[in-house]
VEXKENU-367675 format. One line per 4 residues: number of its first residue (from 0); their letters; for each residue x, y, z of C-alpha. Coordinates in Angstrom, 1 decimal. Example, Ala and Ser with C-alpha at 12.3 -4.5 7.8 and 13.67 -1.06 7.14 Angstrom:
0	as	12.3,-4.5,7.8; 13.7,-1.1,7.1
end
This chain:
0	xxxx	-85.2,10.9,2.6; -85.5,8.9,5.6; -89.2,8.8,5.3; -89.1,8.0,1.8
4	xxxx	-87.4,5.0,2.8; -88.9,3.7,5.6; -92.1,4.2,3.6; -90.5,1.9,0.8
8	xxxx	-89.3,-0.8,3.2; -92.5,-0.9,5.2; -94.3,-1.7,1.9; -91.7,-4.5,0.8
12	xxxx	-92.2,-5.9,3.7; -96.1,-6.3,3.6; -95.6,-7.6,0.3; -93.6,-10.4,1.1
16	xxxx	-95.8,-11.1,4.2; -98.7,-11.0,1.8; -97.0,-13.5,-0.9; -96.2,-15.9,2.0
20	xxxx	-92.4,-15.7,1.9; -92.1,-14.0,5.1; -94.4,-14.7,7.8; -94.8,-12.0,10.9
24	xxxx	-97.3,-11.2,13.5; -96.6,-7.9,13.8; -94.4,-5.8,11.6; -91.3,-4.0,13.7
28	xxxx	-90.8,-0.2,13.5; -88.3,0.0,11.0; -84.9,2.1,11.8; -83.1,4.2,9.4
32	xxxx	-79.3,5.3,9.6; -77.0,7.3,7.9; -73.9,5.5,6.6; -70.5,6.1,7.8
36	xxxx	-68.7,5.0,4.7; -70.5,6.5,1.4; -68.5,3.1,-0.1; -71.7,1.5,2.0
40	xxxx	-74.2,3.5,0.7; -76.1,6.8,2.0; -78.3,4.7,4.3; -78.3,1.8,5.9
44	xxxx	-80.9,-0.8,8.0; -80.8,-3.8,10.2; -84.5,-4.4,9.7; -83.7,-8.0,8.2
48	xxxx	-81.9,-8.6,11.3; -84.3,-7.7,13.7; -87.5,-9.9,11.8; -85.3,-12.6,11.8
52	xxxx	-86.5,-14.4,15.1; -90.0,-13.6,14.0; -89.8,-14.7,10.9; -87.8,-17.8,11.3
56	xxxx	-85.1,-17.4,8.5; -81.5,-15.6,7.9; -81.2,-12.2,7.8; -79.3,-12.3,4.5
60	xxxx	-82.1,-14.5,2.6; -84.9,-12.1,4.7; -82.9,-8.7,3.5; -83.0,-10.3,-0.1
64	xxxx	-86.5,-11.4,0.3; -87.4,-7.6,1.2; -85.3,-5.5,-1.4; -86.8,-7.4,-4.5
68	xxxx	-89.8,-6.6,-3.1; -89.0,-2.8,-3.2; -91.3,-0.8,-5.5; -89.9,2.7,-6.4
72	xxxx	-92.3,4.5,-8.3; -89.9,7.8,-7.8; -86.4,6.0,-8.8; -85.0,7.1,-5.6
76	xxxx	-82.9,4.3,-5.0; -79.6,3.2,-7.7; -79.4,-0.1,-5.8; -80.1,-2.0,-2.9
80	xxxx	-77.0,-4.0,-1.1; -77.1,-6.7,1.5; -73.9,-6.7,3.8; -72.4,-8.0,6.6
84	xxxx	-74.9,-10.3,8.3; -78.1,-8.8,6.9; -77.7,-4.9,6.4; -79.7,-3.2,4.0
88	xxxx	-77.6,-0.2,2.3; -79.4,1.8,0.1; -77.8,4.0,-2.5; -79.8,7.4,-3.7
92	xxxx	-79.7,8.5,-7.3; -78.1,11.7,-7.5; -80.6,13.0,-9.2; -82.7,12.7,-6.2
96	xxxx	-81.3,15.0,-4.0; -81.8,17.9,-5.8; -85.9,17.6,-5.6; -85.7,17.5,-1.7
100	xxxx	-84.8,20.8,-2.1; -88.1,22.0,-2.9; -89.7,21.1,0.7; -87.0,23.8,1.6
104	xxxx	-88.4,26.7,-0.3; -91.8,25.3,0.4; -91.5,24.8,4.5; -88.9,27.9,4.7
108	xxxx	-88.9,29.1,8.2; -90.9,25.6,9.3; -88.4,23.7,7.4; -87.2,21.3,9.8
112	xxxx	-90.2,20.7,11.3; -92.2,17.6,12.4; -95.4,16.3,13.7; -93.7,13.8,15.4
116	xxxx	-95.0,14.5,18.8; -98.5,15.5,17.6; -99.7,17.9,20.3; -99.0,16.1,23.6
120	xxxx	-98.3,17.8,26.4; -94.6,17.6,27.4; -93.3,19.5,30.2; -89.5,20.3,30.8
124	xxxx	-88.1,21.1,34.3; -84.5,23.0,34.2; -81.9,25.2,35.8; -84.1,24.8,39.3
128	xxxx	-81.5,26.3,41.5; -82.2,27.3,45.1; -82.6,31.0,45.3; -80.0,31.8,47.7
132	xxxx	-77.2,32.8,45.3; -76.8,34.1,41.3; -76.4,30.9,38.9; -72.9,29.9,37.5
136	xxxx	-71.6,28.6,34.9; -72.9,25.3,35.4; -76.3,26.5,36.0; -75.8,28.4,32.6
140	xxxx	-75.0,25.0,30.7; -78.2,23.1,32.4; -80.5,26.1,30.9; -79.1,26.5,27.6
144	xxxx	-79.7,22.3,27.4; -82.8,22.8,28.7; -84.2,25.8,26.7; -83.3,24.2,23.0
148	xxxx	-84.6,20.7,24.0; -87.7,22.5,24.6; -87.5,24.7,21.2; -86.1,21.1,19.6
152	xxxx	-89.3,19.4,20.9; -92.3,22.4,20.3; -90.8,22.5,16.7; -91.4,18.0,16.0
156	xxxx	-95.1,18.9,17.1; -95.1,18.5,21.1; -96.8,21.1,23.2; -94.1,22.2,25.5
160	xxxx	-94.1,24.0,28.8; -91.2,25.3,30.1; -90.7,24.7,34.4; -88.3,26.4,36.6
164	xxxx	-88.6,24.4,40.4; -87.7,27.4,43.1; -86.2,25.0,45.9; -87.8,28.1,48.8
168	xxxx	-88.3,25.6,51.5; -85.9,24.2,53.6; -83.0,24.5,56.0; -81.2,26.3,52.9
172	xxxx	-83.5,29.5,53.3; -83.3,29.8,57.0; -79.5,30.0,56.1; -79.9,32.4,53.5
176	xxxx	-81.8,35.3,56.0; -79.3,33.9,58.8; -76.4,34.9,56.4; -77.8,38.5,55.3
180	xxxx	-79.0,39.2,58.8; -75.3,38.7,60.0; -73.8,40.9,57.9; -76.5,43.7,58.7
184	xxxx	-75.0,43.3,62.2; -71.7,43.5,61.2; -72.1,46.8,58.7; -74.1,48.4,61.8
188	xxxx	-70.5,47.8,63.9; -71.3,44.3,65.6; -68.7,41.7,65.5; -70.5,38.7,64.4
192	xxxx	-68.9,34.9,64.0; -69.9,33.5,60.8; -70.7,29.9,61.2; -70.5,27.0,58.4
196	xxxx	-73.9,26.9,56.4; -74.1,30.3,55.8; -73.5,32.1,52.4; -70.1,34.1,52.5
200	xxxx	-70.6,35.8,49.0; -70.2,39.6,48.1; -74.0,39.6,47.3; -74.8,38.7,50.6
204	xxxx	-73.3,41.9,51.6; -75.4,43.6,48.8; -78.2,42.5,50.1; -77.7,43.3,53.9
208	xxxx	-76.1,46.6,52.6; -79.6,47.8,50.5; -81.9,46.5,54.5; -79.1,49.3,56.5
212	xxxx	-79.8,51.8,53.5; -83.3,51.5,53.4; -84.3,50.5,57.5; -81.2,51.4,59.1
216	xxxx	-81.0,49.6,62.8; -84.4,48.9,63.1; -84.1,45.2,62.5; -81.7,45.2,65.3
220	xxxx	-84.5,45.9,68.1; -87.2,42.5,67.3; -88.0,39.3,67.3; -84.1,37.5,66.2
224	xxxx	-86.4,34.7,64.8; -88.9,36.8,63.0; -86.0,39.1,61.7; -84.6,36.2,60.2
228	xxxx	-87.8,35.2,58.4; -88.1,38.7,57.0; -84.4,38.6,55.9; -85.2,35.7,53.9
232	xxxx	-88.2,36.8,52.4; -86.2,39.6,51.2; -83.2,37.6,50.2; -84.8,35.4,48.3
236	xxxx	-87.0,37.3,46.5; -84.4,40.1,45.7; -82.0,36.9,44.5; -85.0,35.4,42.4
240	xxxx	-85.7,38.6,40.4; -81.7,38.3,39.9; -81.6,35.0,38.3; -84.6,35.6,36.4
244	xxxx	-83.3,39.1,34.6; -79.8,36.9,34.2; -82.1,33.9,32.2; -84.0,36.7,30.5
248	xxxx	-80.6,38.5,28.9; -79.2,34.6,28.3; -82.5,33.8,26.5; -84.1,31.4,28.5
252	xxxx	-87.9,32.7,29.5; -89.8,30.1,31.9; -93.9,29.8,31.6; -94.3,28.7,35.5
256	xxxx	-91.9,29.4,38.2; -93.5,26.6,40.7; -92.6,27.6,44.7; -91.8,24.3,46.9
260	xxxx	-94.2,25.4,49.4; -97.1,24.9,47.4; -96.6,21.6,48.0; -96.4,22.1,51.8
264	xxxx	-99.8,24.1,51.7; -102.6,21.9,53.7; -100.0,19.8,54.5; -99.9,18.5,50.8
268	xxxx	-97.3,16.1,51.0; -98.0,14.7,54.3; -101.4,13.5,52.7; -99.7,12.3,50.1
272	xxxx	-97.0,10.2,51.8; -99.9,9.3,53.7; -101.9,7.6,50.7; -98.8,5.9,49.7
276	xxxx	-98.4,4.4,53.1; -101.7,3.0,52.5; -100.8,1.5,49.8; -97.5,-0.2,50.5
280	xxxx	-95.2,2.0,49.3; -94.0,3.5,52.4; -93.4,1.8,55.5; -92.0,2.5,59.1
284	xxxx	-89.0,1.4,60.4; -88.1,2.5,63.9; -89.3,6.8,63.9; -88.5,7.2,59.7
288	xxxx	-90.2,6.4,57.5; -89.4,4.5,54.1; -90.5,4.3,51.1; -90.2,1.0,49.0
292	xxxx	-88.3,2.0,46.1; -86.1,-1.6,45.7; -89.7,-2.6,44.3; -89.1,-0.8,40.9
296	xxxx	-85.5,-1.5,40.7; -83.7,1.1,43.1; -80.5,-0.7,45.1; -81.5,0.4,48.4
300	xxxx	-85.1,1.7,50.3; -84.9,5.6,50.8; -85.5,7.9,53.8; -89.2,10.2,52.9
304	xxxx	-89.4,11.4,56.6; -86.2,11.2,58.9; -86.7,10.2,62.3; -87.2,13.8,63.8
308	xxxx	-90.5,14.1,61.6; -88.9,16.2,59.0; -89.9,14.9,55.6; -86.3,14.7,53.0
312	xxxx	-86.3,16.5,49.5; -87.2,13.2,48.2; -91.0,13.4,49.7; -90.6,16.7,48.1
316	xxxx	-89.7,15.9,44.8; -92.4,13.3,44.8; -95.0,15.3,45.7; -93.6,17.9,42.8
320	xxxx	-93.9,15.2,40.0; -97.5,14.3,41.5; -98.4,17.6,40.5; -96.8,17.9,37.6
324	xxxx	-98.8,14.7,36.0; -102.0,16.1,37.8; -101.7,19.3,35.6; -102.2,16.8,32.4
328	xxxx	-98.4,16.5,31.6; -98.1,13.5,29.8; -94.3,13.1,30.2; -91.9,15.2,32.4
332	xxxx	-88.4,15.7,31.4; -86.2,16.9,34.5; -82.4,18.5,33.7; -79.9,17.4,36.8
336	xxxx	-76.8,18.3,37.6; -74.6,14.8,36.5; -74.2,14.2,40.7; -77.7,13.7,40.6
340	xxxx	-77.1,10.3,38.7; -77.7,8.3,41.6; -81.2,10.0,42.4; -82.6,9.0,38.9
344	xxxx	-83.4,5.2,40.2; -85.9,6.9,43.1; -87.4,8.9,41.5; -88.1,6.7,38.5
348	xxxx	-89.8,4.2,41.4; -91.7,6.9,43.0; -93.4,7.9,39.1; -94.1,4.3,39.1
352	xxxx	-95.2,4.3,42.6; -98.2,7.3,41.5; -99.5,4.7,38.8; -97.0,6.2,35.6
356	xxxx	-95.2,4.6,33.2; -91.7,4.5,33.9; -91.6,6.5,30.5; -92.9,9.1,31.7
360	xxxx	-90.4,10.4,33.5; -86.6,11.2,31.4; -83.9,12.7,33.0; -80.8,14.6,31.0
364	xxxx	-78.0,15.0,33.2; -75.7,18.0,32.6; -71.6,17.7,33.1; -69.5,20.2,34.9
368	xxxx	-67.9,23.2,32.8; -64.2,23.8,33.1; -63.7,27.2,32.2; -60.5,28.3,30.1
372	xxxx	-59.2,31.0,29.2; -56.4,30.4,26.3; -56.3,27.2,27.6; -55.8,27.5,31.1
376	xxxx	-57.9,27.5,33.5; -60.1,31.5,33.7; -59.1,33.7,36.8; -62.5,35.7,37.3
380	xxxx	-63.5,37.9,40.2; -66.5,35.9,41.6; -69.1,38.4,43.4; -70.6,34.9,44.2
384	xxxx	-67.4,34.1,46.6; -66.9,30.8,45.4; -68.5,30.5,41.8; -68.3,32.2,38.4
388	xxxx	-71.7,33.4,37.6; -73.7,33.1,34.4; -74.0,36.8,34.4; -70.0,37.4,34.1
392	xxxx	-69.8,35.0,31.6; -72.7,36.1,29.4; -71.2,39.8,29.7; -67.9,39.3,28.5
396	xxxx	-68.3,36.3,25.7; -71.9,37.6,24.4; -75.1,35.3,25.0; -74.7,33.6,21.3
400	xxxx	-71.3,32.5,21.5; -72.2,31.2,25.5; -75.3,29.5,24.2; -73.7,27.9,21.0
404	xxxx	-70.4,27.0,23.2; -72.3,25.1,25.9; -73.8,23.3,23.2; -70.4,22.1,21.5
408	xxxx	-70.6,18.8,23.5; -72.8,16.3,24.8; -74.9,17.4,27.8; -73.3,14.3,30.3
412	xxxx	-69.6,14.8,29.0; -67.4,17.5,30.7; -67.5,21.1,28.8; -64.0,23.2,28.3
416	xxxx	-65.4,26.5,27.6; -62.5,28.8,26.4; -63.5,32.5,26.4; -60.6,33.5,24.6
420	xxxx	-61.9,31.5,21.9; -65.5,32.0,22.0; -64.9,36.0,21.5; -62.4,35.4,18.3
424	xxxx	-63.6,36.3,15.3; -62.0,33.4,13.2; -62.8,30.3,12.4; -61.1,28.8,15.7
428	xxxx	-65.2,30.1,17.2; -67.7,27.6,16.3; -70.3,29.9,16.6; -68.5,32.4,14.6
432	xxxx	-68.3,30.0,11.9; -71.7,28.9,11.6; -73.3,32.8,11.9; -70.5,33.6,9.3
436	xxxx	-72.1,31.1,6.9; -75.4,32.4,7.3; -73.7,36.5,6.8; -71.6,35.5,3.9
440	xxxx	-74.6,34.0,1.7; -76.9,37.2,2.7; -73.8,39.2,1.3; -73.7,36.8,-2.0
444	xxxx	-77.8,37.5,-2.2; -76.5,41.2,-2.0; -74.6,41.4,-4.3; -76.5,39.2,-6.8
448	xxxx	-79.3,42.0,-6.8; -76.9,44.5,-7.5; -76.3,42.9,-10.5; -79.9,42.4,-11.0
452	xxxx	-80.5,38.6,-10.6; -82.0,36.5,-7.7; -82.9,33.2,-6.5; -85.1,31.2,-8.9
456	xxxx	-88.1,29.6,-7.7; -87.8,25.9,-7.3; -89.4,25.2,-10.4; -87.5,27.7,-12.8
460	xxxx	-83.7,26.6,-10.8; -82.0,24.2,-13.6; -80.7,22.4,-10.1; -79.7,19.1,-12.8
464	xxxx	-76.5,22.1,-13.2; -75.4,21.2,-9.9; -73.0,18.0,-10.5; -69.8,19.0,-8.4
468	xxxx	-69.7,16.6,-5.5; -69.4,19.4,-2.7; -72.9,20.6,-4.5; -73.9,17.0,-4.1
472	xxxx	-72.7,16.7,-0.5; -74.4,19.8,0.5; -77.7,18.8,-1.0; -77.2,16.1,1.0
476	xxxx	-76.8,17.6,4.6; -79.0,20.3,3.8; -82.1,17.5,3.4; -80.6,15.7,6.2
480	xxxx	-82.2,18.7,8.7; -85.5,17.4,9.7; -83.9,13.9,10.1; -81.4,15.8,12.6
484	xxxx	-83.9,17.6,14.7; -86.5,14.7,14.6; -82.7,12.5,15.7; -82.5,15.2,18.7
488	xxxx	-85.8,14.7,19.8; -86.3,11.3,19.9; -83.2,11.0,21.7; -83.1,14.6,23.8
492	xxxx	-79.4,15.3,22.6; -79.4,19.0,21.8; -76.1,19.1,20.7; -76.7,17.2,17.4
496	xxxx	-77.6,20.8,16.2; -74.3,22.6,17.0; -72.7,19.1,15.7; -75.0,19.4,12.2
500	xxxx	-74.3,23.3,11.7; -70.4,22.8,12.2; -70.6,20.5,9.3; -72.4,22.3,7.2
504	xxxx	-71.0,25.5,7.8; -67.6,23.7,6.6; -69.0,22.2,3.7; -70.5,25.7,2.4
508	xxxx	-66.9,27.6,3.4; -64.9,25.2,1.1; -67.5,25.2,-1.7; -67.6,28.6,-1.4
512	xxxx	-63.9,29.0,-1.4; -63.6,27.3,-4.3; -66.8,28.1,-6.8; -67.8,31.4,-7.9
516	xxxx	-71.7,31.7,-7.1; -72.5,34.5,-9.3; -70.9,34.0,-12.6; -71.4,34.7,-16.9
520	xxxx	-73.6,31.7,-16.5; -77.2,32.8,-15.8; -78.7,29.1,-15.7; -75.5,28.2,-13.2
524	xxxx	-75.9,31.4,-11.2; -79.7,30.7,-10.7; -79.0,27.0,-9.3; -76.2,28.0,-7.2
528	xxxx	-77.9,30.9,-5.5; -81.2,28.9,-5.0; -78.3,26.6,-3.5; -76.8,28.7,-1.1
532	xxxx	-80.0,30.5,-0.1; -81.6,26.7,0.8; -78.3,26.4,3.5; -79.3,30.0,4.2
536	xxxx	-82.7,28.4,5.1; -81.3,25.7,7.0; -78.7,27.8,8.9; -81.6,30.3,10.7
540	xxxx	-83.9,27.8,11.3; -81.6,25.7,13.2; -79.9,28.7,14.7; -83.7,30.0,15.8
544	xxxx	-83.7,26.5,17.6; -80.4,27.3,19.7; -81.7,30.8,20.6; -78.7,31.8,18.4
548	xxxx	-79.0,35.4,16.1; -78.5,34.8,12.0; -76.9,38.0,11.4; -77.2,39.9,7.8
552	xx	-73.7,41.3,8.5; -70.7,40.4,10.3
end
């Protein structure tokens, strides 16, 4: 409907630039909305507003210019207000609706999807956690935010490529094989001090436990130095396989896991600092070295090599994003952590700084997770020593209710995740709810062809039955999908799809609480079931987006 719409307005206003009684250089995109108040209409624009400086004239006499130059060949629209200081509300005939329907039946399992991104390259960087412990819960949240932004922008026509950044160089992996080597001491009888830095976790233990089993004491006889780079290796490769088998069962599957120090190979990002430095960009101040980021913005210049020579994660990271445009990307979306809010400034100079548009680069920062259980806060048993891991979480709650949960808010607003709740089966479980919806209309289909009728096709559904206004308000949100995802793309907010199913899971639960479906009434029967089997539609394709099941059966 949107698109109907904007198509409508777009016309008017070419036809009043082409009369002479508006006069514009260059057209505006125009912006649809839904109303809050149906008294206001269904939709609503400020595109009056918004030609006004162009055009020279009030919003009120430019919004009234406009709507009589509407021409709706369909009869879509009942009538056209002008409020406030120059809105455009547009009311739909209710007749209307119904016919949107038939993109539903015609798109099924693509229904939702856009061409909005029309096959450019988009890549999407998330989770990126060093490898020198499992991933918790907050991990969990950035990779379920992650994963669905990437489904939410493959299905409005981008070509997405899913990134997971192993941080492998660094003081943080000396400290990792530092940590496991001690404990190997200590099981082989040493008593060993365990300074700050190092990892204190149970798995560390694991890990130093499976080097006695399988070398015994010969570790204890070299090199200390080259011990400790074999521990590492180990460590970190043992812990990597860990948290990819822990993404795998949660659903998340990455096409590239990219090592740090590829970038370090032929001294990659000293070359690279190096041609920046060339530039401008970077500069030397006493032994560090600097680069210019106040230039695009940033509050402060930032350290890229510290005075003892050793370049900071920042070099890193720019070095990283080099690459990333290098391999034909043409805009990178990184998930951080919501501490990283300060870093966003830098790094959006430094894209600048390669010769990118500061749109090239997005960021979606991801809030802590408080983690309930019945409302208090969860006592766990953390193998992590100081976290609860993903793979605890996933194990008790189940990876649908984890994935739909961490979705029940927006990405940068804190999370209370209840597991109590998210393993009821009641309506207090959102995600219950929803795949409830979707089980309870596949029983209703059931038992329909037990009784020997189905689903019409669009054409032979007498949809003009459906009159009730919750038929007309589902209609309504059902049609409303692509606008939702295309919404979630344009603006990388996942969570408009958990927000969208709740309501229309609650809008076919009351109708369906209150209507018999199947009934005496074949004509009725047929509109109702091709009814409920469009928000069957709806509900598995945008479940399919969250990497949520649709069960048959509950």
């Amino acid at each position: 409907m949107k698109q109907l719409l904007v198509a409508l307005l777009d016309k008017a206003i070419r036809a009043s630039v082409d009369t002479g009684e508006l006069t514009l250089a260059t057209p505006p995109p125009i912006e649809i909305e839904l109303t809050k108040d149906p008294l206001h209409g269904d939709y609503a624009s400020n595109v009056a507003m918004i030609l006004a400086a162009q055009a020279k004239k009030n919003p009120r006499d430019i919004a009234r210019i406009v709507s009589a130059r509407i021409d709706d060949p369909r009869r879509i629209l009942e009538k056209v207000e002008i409020a406030g200081p120059g809105f455009m509300n547009f009311f739909i005939r209710e007749g209307c609706w119904a016919s949107l329907l038939e993109q539903v039946e015609r798109q099924g399992q693509r229904y939702g999807a856009a061409d909005v991104g029309a096959g450019r390259r988009i890549q999407v960087e998330f989770v990126s956690a060093n490898p020198t412990g499992p991933l918790h819960i907050g991990h969990a949240r950035g990779a379920v935010v992650g994963d669905v932004m990437a489904n939410i922008l493959a299905a409005v026509g981008y070509r997405v490529f899913r990134e997971y950044y192993i941080n492998d160089a660094g003081n943080q992996m000396n400290n990792l094989g530092k940590s496991v080597f001690l404990r190997y001491r200590e099981l082989l009888g040493e008593q060993v001090e365990f300074p700050e830095g190092c990892y204190r976790g149970e798995y560390i233990k694991d890990l130093a436990a499976e080097l006695v089993d399988r070398d015994g004491k010969s570790h204890l006889q070299g090199d200390p130095e080259e011990v400790s780079r074999r521990f590492t290796e180990y460590a970190g490769d043992a812990i990597l396989a860990g948290i990819k088998e822990d993404l795998r069962q949660f659903g998340v599957v990455f096409d590239l896991y990219f090592s740090e120090r590829e970038l370090y190979r032929e001294d990659g990002v000293g070359r690279l600092l190096g041609e920046l430095q060339e530039k401008g960009f970077i500069y030397r101040e006493g032994d560090a070295l600097w680069f210019r980021t106040t230039a695009f913005g940033d509050d402060k210049d930032r350290v890229v090599v510290r005075q003892n020579g050793d370049p900071t994660y920042f070099a890193a990271d720019i070095a990283y994003h080099k690459n990333k445009f290098q391999r034909g990307f043409e805009s990178v979306i990184d998930i951080w952590g919501a501490d990283h809010h300060g870093y966003i400034p830098r790094m959006s100079a430094a894209v600048q700084a390669l010769g990118y548009g500061k749109e090239a680069l997005q960021v979606i920062l991801v809030q802590l997770v408080n983690l309930l259980r019945g409302g208090k806060p969860a006592a766990m048993s953390t193998r992590s020593g100081e976290f609860v891991t993903l793979r605890e979480v996933v194990d008790e709650v189940g990876k649908d209710a984890a994935r739909y949960n961490f979705l029940m808010r927006r990405s940068d607003s804190h999370l209370d995740f209840d597991l109590d709740v998210a393993k009821q089966q009641s309506n207090e479980n959102p995600v219950y709810y929803v795949q409830y919806a979707h089980a309870r209309i596949c029983s209703i289909v059931r038992m329909a062809a037990d009784r020997g009728c189905s689903a019409p096709a669009y054409g032979q559904a007498e949809l003009g039955l459906l009159r009730l206004p919750a038929e007309i308000d589902l209609i309504k949100t059902i049609t409303r999908f692509p606008e939702v995802v295309e919404g979630a793309a344009r603006s990388l907010e996942p969570h408009r799809l958990t927000f969208y199913l709740n309501d229309l899971a609650g809008l076919f639960h009351s109708y369906y609480n209150k209507n018999k479906v199947i009934s005496d009434d074949a004509a009725l029967t047929g509109a109702r079931l091709f009814l409920v089997t469009s928000v069957r539609t709806v509900l598995k394709n945008a479940l399919t987006m969250l990497g949520v099941s649709a069960p048959d059966k509950m």
